[in-house]
FIFI-86926 format. One record per residue (C-alpha): residue number from 1; residue in three letters; y, z, x. Coordinates in Angstrom, 2 decimals, always signed. Example, Ala and Ser with C-alpha at 12.3 -4.5 7.8 and 13.67 -1.06 7.14 Angstrom:
// FIFI-86926
REC;1;Ala;-4.50;+7.80;+12.30
REC;2;Ser;-1.06;+7.14;+13.67
//
This chain:
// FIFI-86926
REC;1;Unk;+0.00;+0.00;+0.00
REC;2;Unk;+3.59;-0.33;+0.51
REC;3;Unk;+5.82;+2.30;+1.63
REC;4;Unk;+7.42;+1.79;-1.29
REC;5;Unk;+4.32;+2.45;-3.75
REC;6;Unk;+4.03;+5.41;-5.17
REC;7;Unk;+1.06;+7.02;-6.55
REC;8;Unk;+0.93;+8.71;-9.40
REC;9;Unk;-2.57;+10.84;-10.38
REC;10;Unk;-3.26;+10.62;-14.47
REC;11;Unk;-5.01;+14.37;-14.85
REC;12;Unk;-8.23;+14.02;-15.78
REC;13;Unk;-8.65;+15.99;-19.57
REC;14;Unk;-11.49;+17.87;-18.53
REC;15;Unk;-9.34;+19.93;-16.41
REC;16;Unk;-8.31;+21.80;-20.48
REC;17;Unk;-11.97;+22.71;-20.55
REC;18;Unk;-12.70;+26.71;-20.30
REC;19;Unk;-14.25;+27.07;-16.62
REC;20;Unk;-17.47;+29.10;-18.47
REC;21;Unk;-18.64;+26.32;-19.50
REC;22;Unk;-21.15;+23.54;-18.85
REC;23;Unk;-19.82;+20.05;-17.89
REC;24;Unk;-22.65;+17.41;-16.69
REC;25;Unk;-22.47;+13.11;-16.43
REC;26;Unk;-25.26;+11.16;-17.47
REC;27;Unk;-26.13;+8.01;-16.96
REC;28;Unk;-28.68;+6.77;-19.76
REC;29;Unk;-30.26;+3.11;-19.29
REC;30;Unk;-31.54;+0.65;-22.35
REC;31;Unk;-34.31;+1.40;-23.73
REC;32;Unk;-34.29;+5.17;-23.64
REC;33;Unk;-35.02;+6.52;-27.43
REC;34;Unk;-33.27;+10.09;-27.23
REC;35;Unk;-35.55;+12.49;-29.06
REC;36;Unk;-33.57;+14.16;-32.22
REC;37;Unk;-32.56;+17.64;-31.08
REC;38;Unk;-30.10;+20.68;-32.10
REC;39;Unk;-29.14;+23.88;-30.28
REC;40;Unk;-26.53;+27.18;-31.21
REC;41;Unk;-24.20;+25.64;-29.28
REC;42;Unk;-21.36;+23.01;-30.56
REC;43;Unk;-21.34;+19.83;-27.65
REC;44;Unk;-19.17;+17.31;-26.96
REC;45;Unk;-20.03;+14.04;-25.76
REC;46;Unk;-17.39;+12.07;-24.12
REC;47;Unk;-18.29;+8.45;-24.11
REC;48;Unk;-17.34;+6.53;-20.85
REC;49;Unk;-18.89;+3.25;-20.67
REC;50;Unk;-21.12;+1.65;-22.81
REC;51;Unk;-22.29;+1.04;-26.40
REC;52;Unk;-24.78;+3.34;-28.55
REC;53;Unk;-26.44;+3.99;-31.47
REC;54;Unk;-25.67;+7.87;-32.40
REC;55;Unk;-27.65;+9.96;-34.69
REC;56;Unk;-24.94;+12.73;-35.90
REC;57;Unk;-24.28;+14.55;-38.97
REC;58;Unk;-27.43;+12.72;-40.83
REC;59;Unk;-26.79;+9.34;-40.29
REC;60;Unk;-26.82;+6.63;-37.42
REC;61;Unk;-23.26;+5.08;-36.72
REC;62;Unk;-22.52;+2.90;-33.66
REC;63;Unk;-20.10;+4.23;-30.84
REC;64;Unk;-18.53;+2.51;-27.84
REC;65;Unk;-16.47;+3.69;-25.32
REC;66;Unk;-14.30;+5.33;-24.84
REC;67;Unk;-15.10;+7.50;-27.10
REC;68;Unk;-14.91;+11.50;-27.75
REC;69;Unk;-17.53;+12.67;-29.84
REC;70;Unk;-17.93;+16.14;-31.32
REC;71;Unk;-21.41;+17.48;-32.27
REC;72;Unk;-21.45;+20.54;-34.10
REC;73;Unk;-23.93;+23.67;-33.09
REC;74;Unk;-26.92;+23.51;-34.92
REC;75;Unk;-26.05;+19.67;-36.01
REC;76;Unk;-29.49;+17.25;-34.99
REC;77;Unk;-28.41;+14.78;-32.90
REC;78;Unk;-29.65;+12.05;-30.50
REC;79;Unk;-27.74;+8.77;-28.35
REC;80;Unk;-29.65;+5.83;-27.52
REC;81;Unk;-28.20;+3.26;-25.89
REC;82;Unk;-27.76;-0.39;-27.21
REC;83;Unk;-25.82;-2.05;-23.74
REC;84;Unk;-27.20;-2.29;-20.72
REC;85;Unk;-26.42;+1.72;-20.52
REC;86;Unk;-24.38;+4.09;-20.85
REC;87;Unk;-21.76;+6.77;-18.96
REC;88;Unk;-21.54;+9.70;-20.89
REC;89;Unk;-19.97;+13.21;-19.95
REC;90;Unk;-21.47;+15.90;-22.40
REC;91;Unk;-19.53;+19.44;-22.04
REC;92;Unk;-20.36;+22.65;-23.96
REC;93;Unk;-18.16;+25.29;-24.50
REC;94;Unk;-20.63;+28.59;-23.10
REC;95;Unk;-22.86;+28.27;-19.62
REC;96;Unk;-25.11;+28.29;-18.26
REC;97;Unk;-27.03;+25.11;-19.02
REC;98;Unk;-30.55;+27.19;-18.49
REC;99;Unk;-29.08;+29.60;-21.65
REC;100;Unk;-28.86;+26.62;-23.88
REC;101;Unk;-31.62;+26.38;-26.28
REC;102;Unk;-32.82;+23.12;-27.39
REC;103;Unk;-34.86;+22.54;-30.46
REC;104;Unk;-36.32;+19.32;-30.98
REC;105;Unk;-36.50;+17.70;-34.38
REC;106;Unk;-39.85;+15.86;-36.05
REC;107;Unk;-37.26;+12.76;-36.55
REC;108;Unk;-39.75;+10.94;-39.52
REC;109;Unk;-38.33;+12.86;-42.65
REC;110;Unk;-34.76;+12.62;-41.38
REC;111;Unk;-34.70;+9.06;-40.76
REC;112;Unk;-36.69;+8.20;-43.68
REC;113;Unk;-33.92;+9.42;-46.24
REC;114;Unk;-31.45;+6.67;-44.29
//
């Protein structure tokens, strides 16, 4: 650069998180059928890159990034990708990540009342 360029850093959002809790990046490829799961704990998926299908509050609705995506505690939920993949950042309010407890969900009676 130029000595006359000047930078200028955009703060990232995560930096408003609470530092107690759990912040992690996944990358998810094609082809990779999330199982249907809930757990205490309210999540939020930040969407980063890519296009999914997204099993949330009883239905399936397509999501694209960018995209911020708020999953209730206790809501069943589930992201499988429909690009190539995906770049998600998924952040929950309490930590650790060993102290969250996942439940998974038989998915056949849910998806069979779509």
């Amino acid at each position: 650069p130029s000595p006359s360029t000047r930078w200028r850093q955009n703060p990232s959002p995560f930096h408003l998180l609470p530092p107690d809790g759990v912040l992690g990046v996944a990358l998810v490829h094609h082809g990779y059928d999330a199982p249907l799961h809930h757990h205490p704990e309210p999540e939020t998926y930040y969407l980063l890159w890519g296009a999914a299908q997204m099993w949330r509050n009883g239905r399936i609705e397509s999501v694209a990034a960018p995209a911020r995506i708020a999953i209730p505690g206790g809501s069943p939920h589930a992201l499988t990708p429909t690009s190539g993949f995906v770049v998600l950042a998924y952040w929950f309010p309490r930590g650790p990540f060993a102290s969250i407890e996942y439940t998974w969900v038989d998915e056949a009676p849910l998806r069979a009342r779509l």
